[in-house]
C-alpha positions as CSV (number, residue, x, y, z in Angstrom):
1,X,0.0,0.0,0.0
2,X,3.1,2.4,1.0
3,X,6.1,3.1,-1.1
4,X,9.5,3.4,0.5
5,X,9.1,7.0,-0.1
6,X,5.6,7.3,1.3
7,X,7.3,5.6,4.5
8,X,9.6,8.4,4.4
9,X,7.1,11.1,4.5
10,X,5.0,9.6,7.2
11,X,8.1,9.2,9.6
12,X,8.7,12.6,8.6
13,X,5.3,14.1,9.6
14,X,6.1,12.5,13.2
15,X,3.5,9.8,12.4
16,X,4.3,5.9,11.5
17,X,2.9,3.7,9.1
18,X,1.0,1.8,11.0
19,X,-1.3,4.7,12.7
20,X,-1.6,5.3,9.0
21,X,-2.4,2.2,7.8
22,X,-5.1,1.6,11.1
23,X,-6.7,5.3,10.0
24,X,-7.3,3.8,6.4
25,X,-8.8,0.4,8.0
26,X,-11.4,2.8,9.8
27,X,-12.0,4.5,6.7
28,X,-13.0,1.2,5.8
29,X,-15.1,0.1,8.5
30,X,-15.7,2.7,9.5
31,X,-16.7,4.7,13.5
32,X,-19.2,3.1,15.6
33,X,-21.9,4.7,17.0
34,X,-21.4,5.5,20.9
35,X,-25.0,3.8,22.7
36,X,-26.9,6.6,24.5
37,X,-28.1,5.4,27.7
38,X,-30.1,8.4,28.9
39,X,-29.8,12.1,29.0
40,X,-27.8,13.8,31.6
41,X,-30.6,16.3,33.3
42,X,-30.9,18.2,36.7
43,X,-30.1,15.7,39.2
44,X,-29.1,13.1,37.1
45,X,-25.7,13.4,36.3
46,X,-26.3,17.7,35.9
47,X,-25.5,19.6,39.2
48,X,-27.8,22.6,39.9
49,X,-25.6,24.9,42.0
50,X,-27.8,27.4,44.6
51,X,-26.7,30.6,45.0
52,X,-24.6,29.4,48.5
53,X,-22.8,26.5,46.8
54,X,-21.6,28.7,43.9
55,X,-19.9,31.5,46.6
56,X,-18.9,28.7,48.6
57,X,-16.7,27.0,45.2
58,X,-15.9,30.9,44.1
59,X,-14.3,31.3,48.3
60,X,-12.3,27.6,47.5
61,X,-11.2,29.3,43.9
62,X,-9.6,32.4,45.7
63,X,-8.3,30.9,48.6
64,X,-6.8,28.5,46.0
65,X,-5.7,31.0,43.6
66,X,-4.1,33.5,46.8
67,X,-2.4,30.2,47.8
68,X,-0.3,29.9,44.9
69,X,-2.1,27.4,42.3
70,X,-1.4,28.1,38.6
71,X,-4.0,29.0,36.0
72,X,-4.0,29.2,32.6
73,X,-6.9,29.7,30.0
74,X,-6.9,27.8,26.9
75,X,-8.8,28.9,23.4
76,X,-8.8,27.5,20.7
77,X,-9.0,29.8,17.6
78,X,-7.5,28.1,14.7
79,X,-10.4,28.4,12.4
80,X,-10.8,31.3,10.0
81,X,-14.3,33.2,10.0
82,X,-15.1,32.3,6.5
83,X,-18.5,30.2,7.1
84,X,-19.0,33.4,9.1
85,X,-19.4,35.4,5.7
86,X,-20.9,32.3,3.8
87,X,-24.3,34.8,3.2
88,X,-22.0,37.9,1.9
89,X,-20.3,35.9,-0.4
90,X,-23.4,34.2,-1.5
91,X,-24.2,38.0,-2.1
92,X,-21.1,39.2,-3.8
93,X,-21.1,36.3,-6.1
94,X,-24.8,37.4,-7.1
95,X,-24.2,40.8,-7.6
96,X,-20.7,40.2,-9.9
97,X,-22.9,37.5,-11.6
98,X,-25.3,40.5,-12.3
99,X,-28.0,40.3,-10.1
100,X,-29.8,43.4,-9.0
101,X,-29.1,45.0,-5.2
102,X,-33.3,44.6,-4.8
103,X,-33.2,41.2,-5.4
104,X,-29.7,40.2,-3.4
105,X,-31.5,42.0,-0.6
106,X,-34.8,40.6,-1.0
107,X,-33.0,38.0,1.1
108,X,-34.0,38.6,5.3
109,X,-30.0,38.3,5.9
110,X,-28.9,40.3,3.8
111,X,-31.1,43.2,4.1
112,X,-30.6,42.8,8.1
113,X,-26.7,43.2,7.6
114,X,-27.4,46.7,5.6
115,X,-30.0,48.2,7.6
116,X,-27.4,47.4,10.4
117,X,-24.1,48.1,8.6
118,X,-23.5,50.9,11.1
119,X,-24.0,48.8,14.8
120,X,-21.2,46.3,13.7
121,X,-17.6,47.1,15.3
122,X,-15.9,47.1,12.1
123,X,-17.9,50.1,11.0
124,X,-15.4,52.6,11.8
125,X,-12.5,50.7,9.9
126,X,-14.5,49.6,6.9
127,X,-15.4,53.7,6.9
128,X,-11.7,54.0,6.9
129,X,-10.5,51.5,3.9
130,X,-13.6,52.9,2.4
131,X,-11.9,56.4,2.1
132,X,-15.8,57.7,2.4
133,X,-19.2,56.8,4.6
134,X,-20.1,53.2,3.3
135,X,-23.5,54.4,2.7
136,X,-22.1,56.0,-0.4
137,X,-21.2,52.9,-1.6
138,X,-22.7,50.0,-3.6
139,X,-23.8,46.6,-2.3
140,X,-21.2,45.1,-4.2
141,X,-18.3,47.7,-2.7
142,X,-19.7,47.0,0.3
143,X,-19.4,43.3,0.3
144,X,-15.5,43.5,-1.3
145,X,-14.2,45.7,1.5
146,X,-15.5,43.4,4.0
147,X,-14.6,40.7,2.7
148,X,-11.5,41.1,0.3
149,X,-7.8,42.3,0.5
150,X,-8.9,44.9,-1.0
151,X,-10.8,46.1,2.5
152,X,-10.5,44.2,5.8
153,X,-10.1,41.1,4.2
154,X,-12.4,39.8,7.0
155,X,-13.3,36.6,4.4
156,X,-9.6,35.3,5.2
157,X,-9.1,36.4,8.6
158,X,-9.7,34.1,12.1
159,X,-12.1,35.1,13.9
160,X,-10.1,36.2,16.8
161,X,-8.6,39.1,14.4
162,X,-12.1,40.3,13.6
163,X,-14.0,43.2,15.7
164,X,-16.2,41.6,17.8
165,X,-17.7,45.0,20.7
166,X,-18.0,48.5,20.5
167,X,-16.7,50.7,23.0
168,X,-16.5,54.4,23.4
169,X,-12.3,54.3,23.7
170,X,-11.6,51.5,21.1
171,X,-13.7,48.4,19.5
172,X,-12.3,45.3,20.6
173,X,-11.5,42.1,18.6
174,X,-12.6,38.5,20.4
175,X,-8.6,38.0,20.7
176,X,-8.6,41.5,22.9
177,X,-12.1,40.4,24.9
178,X,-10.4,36.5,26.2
179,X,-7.1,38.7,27.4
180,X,-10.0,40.9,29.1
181,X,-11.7,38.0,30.4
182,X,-8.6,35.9,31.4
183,X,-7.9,38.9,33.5
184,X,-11.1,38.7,35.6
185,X,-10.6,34.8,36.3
186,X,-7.4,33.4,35.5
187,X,-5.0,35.8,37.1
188,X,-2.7,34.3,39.5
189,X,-1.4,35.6,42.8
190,X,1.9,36.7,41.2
191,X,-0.4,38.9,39.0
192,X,0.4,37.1,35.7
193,X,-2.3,35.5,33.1
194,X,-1.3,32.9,31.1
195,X,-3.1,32.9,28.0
196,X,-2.9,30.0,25.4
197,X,-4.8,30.6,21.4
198,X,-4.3,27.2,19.1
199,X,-3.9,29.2,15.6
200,X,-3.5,28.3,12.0
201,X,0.5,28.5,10.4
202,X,-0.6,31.4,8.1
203,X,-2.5,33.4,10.8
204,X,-0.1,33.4,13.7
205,X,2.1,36.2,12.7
206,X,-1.0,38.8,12.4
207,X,-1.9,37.3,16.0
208,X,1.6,38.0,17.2
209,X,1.6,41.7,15.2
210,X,-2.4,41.8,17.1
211,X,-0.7,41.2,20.3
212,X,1.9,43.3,20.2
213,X,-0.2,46.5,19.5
214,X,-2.6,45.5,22.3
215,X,-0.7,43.8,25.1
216,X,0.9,46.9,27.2
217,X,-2.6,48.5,27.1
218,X,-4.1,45.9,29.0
219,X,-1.0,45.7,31.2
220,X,-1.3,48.7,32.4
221,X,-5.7,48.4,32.8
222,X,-5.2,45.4,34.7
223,X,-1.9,45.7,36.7
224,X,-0.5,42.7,35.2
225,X,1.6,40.7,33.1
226,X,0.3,38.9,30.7
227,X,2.3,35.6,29.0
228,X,0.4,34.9,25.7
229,X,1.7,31.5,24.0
230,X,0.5,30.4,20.4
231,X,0.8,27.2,19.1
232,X,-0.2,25.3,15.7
233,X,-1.7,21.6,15.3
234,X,1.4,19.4,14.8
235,X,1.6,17.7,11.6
236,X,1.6,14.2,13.3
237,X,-2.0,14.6,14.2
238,X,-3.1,15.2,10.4
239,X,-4.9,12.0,8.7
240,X,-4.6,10.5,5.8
241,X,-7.2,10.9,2.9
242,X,-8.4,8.5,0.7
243,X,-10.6,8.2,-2.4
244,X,-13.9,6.9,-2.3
245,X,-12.6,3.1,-3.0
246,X,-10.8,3.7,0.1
247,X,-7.0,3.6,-1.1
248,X,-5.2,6.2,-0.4
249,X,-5.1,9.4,-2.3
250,X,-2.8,10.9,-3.7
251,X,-1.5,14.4,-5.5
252,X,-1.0,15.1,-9.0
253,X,2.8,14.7,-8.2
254,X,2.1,11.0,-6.4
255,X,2.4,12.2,-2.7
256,X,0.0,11.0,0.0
257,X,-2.5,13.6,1.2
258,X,-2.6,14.4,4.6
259,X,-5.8,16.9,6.0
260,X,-5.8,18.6,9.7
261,X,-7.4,15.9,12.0
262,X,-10.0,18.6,13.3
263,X,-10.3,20.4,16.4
264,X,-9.7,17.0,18.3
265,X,-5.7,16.9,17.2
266,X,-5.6,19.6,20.0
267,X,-5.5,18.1,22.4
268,X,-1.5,17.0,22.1
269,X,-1.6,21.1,22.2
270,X,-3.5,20.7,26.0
271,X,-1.7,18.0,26.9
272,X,1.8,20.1,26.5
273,X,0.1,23.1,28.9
274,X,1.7,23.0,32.6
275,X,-1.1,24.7,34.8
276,X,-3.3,23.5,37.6
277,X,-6.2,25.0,36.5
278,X,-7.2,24.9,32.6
279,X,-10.0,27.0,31.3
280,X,-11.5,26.2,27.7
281,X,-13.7,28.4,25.8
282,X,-13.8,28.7,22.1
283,X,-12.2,32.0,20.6
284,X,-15.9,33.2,19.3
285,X,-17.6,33.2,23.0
286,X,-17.3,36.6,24.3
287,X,-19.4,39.5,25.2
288,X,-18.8,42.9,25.9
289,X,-17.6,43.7,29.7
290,X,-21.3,45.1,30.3
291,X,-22.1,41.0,30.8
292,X,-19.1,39.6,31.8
293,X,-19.2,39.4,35.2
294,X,-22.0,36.4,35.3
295,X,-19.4,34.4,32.4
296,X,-16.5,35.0,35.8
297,X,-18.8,34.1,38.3
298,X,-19.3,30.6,37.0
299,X,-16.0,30.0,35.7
300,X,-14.9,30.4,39.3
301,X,-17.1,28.3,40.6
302,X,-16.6,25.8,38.2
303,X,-13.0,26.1,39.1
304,X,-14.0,26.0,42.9
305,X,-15.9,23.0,42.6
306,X,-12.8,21.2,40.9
307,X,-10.6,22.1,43.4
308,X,-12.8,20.6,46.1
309,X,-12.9,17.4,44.0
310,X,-9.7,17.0,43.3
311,X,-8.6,17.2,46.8
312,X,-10.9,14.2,47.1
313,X,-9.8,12.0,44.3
314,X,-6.0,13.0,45.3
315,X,-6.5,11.0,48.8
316,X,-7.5,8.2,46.5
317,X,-4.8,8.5,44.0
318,X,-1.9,8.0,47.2
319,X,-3.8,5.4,48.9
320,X,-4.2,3.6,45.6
321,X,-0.4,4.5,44.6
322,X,1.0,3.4,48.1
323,X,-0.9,0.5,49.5
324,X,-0.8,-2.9,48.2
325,X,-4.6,-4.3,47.7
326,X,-4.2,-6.9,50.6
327,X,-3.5,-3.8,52.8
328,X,-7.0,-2.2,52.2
329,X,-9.9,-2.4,54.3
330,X,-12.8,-3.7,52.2
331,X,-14.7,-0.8,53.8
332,X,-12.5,1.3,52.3
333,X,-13.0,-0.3,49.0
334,X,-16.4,0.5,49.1
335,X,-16.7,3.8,49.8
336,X,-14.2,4.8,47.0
337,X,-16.5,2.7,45.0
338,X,-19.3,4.9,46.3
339,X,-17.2,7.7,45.5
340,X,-16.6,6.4,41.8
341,X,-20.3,5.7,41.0
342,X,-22.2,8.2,43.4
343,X,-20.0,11.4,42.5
344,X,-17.4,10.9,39.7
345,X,-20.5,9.1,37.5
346,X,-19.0,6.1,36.5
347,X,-20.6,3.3,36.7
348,X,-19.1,-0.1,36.8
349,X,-20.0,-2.4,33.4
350,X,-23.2,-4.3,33.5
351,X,-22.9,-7.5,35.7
352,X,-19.5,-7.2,36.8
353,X,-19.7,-6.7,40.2
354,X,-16.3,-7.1,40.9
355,X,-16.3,-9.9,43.7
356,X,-12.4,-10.5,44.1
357,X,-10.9,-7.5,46.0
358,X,-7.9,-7.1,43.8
359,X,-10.2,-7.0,40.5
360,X,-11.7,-4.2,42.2
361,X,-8.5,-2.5,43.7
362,X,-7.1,-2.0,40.3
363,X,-10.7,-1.2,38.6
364,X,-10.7,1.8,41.2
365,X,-7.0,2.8,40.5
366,X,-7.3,3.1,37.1
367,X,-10.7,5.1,37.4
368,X,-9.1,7.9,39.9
369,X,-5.9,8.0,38.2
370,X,-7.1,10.2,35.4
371,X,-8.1,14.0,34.4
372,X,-10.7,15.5,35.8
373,X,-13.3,17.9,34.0
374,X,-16.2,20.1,34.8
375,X,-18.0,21.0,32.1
376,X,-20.7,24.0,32.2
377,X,-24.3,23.3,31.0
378,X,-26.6,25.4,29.8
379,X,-31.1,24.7,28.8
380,X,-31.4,23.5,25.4
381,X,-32.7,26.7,23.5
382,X,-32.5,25.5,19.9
383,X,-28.8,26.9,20.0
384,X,-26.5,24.0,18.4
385,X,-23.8,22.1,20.2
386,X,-23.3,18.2,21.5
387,X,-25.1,17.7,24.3
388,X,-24.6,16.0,27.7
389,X,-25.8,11.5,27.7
390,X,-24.6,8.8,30.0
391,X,-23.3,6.8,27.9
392,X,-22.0,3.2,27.4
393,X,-17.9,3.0,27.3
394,X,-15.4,0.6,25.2
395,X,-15.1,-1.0,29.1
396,X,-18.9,-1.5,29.1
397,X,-18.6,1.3,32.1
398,X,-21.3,3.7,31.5
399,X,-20.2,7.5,32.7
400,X,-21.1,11.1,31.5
401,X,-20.3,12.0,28.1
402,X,-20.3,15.5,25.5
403,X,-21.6,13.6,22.8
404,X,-22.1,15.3,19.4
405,X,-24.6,14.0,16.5
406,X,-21.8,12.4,14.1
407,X,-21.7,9.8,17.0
408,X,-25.1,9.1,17.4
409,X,-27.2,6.4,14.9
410,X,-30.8,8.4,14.5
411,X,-32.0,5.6,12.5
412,X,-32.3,3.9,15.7
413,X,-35.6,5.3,17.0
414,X,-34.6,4.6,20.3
415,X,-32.0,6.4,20.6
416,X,-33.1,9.2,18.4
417,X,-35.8,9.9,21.0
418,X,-33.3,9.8,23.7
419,X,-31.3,12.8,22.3
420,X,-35.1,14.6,21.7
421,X,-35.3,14.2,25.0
422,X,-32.5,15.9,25.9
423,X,-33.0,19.3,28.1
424,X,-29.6,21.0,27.9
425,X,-26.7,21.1,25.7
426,X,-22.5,21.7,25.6
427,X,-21.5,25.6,25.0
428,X,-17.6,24.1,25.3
429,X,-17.4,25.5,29.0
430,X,-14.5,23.9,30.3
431,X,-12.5,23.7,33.1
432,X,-10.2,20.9,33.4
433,X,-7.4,19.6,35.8
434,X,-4.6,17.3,34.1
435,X,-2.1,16.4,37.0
436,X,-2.0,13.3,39.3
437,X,-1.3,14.3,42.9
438,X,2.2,14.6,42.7
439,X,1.8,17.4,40.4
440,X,2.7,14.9,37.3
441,X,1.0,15.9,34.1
442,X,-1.5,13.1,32.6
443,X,-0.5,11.5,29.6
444,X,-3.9,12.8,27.9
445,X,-3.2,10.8,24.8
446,X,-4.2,7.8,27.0
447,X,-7.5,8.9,27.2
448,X,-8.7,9.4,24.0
449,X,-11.5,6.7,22.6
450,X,-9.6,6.8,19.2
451,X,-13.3,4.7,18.3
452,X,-14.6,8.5,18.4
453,X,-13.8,9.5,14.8
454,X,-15.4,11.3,12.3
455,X,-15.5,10.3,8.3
456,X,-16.6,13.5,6.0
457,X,-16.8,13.5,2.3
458,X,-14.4,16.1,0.6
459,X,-12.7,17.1,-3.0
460,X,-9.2,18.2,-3.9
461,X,-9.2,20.0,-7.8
462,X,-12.3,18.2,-8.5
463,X,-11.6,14.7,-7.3
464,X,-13.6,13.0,-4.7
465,X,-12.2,12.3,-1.3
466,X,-12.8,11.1,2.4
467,X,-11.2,12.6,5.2
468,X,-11.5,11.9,8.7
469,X,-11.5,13.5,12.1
470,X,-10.1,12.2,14.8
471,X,-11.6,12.3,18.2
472,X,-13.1,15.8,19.1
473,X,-11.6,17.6,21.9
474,X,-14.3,17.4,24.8
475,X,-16.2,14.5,23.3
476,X,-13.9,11.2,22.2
477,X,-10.4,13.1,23.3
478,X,-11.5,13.3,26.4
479,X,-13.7,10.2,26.7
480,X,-11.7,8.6,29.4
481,X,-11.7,11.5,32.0
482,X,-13.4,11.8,35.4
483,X,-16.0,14.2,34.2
484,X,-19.0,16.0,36.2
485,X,-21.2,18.2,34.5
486,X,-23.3,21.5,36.3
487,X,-25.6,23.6,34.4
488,X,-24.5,27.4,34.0
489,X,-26.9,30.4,32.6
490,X,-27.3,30.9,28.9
491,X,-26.3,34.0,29.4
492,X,-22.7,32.8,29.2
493,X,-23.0,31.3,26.0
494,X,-23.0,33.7,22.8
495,X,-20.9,32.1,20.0
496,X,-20.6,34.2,16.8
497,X,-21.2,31.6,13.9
498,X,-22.8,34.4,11.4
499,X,-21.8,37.8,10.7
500,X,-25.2,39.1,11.7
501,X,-25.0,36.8,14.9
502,X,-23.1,40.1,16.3
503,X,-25.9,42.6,15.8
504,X,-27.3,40.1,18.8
505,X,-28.1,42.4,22.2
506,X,-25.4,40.5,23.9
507,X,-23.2,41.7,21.5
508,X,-24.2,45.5,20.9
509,X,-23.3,47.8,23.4
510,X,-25.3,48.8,26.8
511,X,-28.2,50.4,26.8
C-alpha cells in the first residue's frame, strides 16, 4: 500500500505507518456509534448549584488562587471566519454574476446586515479602507471591503482578528475580549495571566503583530503581566485521505494527502500546557464587559468546585499509589467505589460486580488516576452544540459524556428519542485539571477513545475524497476522564457563527 518513499514522509510528519495504515482500516469500517443510555438532566448526572454553593466554590477558587495554584486559559481559535461570511459571499457572487441590489436583498439576511451596517464594530475601519461613509457605496463595494484584500479582508481572517464590541475608547476584537476575560478569572497571585490561542500557520504572525499592538494596554488596565503563547496543530496529528474506493489518495505529483485531524488533534496542544487549572472556551464566546461578570462568576465556581474534588480523588490516587490491595480495608474499598459511582458518575459495566478485592482494587486505581473535568451546561434553546448523555464506554462502564450527533445512529428510534429528549446542551465551558497528585501531568493521549472519529466526504481539484477526524476535543479526546457536569446560565454562552450573529443584544453595546 506504502512506497518506500511514502514511508519516508510519514516518519517525517512524526507519524508511523502503522497509525496510518489503522486510520485507512477505519476508513473502511468505519466509527461506531457510541450507545446513549439516557440524558444527563438536573439531578441526574447535571449539578444545579444554589446561590450558596456557587460563593462557597468561588471562596475555594480564591483561597486557591491567593495560595499559589497556577491558572491558565486555553482557546482555541485556529479556524478562520469564512463560514461566518458564507451569506455575503453568497451576495457578492450574485451581484458580480449581475443580479440586481433589490433582489440580493430581497433575502431577510442580507437586508438585516445593511440596515445594520453601522451597529457592527468594524464600521469605523470599513469607513476608513472605504476612504468615504459606506452608505455612499454600492452593495457590491460593500461586500469587497469586508470581505477582500482589498478592505478588511475579513473573508480570510480568524475570527479572533475580527471586531467583535463597540466601545466608546476602542472596538475590541474576540482576541482582545479573552485577554480581558482571562484577566477577571485566570490571574494568578503573582499577577500574571497565562493565555494559550491554538492558531492556524498562516495566521499566527498577524496574531503576534495583534498582540503586540494590544498587550501593554491591557497591562497597564489590569496591573499585570500577561504571557500569551501560540501554538499550531502538529503535523503528526493530520490523517490520511483517501478516495472513495478507500485507497489512499494521492497528488497530482504522487504524494499522499494528509488533512488537519480537526479540532480534536488539539488536544496534544492541552496535553503540553503545565497549569493546575485549565480553562476552555472557544475564541468566538465573548461578550462585551457590560455582561461579563455572570461568564466569571461561573468559571470560578466551576474552578472551585474542581478544586474541592480534586482534593478528594487526590487522597485516593496516594492510597491507591502506596498501599498494596491486601492492605486495604474492604470498607475502604467501598466507599471509594461509592465515590466512583455516586459522585465521579461512572458506573461499573453491567454485571461485573467485581467480587475479588484485587479485581476491584485495580478497577478503582485506574478510574481515579485520570483527568478530571467540569463542564458547564446550559437549557437546550435550539442553539447548536453536543449535548450531555450517559453513555456506554469501550469498558462496558457507563459514565457522562459530551456527545455530538456524528456519533449518534438516528436511525435507531430509540436512541433518536433519547437525544429529543435531551433538556440542555455543551456551550464548550470547560475547566479541566490534568495532573495526578504529585503534580505529574497526565499523559492525555491515554485517554482518548480513538473509536470516536469522524468520516466527512471532501474534494481536492475536483476529485472526490474522504477525510477523517479524529476524536473531538471534549467529546472522544476526552472520553476517558473523570468528568462532572453542572448547568450554567445561557447567558454565558454567545458564540458568533454568522456575521449578523453580532448585531445580537449580547453583543451590541449597553443600553
Amino acid at each position: 500500500m506504502f512506497t518506500e518513499k511514502d514511508n519516508e514522509d510519514i516518519k517525517a510528519r512524526g507519524s508511523n505507518p502503522l497509525t496510518v495504515k489503522q486510520q485507512i482500516d477505519n476508513f473502511i469500517s468505519g466509527f461506531p456509534f457510541l450507545q446513549i443510555i439516557k440524558p444527563a438532566t438536573v439531578g441526574d448526572g447535571i449539578i444545579q448549584l444554589n446561590e450558596a454553593d456557587t460563593l462557597a466554590h468561588i471562596r475555594q477558587f480564591d483561597e486557591k488562587t491567593a495560595g499559589g495554584a497556577s491558572l491558565l486559559k486555553f482557546v482555541p481559535a485556529s479556524g478562520a471566519a469564512s463560514r461566518m461570511f458564507k451569506a455575503l459571499y453568497e451576495a457578492k457572487d450574485a451581484l458580480e454574476a449581475g443580479a440586481s441590489e433589490k433582489d440580493v436583498k430581497s433575502k431577510k439576511d442580507i437586508q438585516y446586515f445593511f440596515d445594520n451596517l453601522t451597529k457592527f464594530a468594524f464600521y469605523p475601519d470599513l469607513a476608513q479602507v472605504a476612504g468615504k461613509s459606506p452608505n455612499e457605496l454600492s452593495a457590491l463595494e460593500v461586500l469587497k471591503l469586508v470581505l477582500t484584500e482589498d478592505g478588511l479582508n475579513y473573508g480570510n481572517l480568524p475570527k479572533g482578528l475580527l471586531k467583535f464590541h463597540s466601545y466608546k475608547e476602542s472596538n475590541r476584537t474576540s482576541f482582545e475580549e479573552h485577554c480581558v476575560e482571562g484577566a477577571l478569572y485566570a490571574q494568578k497571585s503573582n499577577n500574571s495571566i497565562d493565555i494559550h490561542f491554538t492558531v492556524s500557520p498562516e495566521h499566527q504572525e498577524k496574531f503576534e503583530e495583534h498582540l503586540a499592538d494590544i498587550k501593554s494596554k491591557y497591562e497597564q488596565q489590569f496591573g499585570a503581566k500577561y504571557t500569551i503563547a501560540f501554538s499550531q496543530q502538529k503535523p503528526k496529528t493530520d490523517t490520511i485521505a483517501v478516495t472513495p474506493e478507500n485507497e489512499p489518495f494521492r497528488k497530482d505529483d504522487g504524494s499522499l494527502l494528509f488533512r488537519p485531524g480537526g479540532h480534536g488533534a488539539l488536544i496534544a496542544n492541552l496535553g503540553e500546557l503545565d497549569a493546575d487549572i485549565i480553562f476552555i472556551k472557544n475564541i468566538d464566546n465573548v461578550v462585551p464587559d457590560y455582561l461579563k461578570p455572570e461568564t466569571v462568576k461561573y468559571k470560578k465556581a466551576l474552578a472551585g468546585l474542581l478544586f474541592s474534588l480534586q482534593e478528594k480523588i487526590f487522597s485516593y490516587q496516594q492510597v491507591f499509589d502506596t498501599h498494596h490491595y491486601s492492605a486495604l480495608q474492604s470498607v475502604f474499598l467501598a466507599e471509594a467505589a461509592s465515590f466512583l459511582e455516586n459522585v465521579l458518575n461512572v458506573k461499573p459495566p453491567t454485571n461485573q460486580y467485581y467480587t475479588e478485592k484485587e479485581e476491584l482494587y485495580h478497577y478503582l486505581k485506574n478510574k481515579f488516576n485520570r483527568p478530571i473535568r467540569i463542564c458547564g451546561m446550559v437549557r437546550n434553546e435550539g442553539e447548536p452544540g453536543g449535548g450531555p448523555f450517559w453513555a456506554k464506554n469501550s469498558d462496558d462502564s457507563v459514565s457522562l459524556q459530551v456527545v455530538e450527533s456524528s456519533q449518534i445512529d438516528f436511525s435507531d428510534q430509540k436512541q433518536k428519542a433519547l437525544v429529543e429528549s435531551a433538556t440542555h446542551f455543551n456551550p464548550v465551558d470547560l475547566v479541566c485539571a490534568c495532573k495526578n497528585y504529585k503534580g505529574e501531568k497526565f499523559d492525555l493521549a491515554a485517554f482518548v477513545d480513538p473509536a470516536t472519529g469522524f468520516i466527512s466526504k471532501k474534494s481536492l481539484n475536483g476529485k472526490d475524497l474522504k477525510a477523517q477526524e479524529l476524536p473531538g476535543l471534549w467529546n472522544g479526546a476526552m472520553a476517558d476522564w473523570n468528568t462532572l457536569f453542572v448547568e450554567v446560565p445561557i447567558q454565558t454562552f454567545n458564540p458568533v457563527k454568522t456575521v449578523n450573529d453580532l448585531l445580537r443584544k449580547e453583543h451590541q453595546p449597553e443600553e
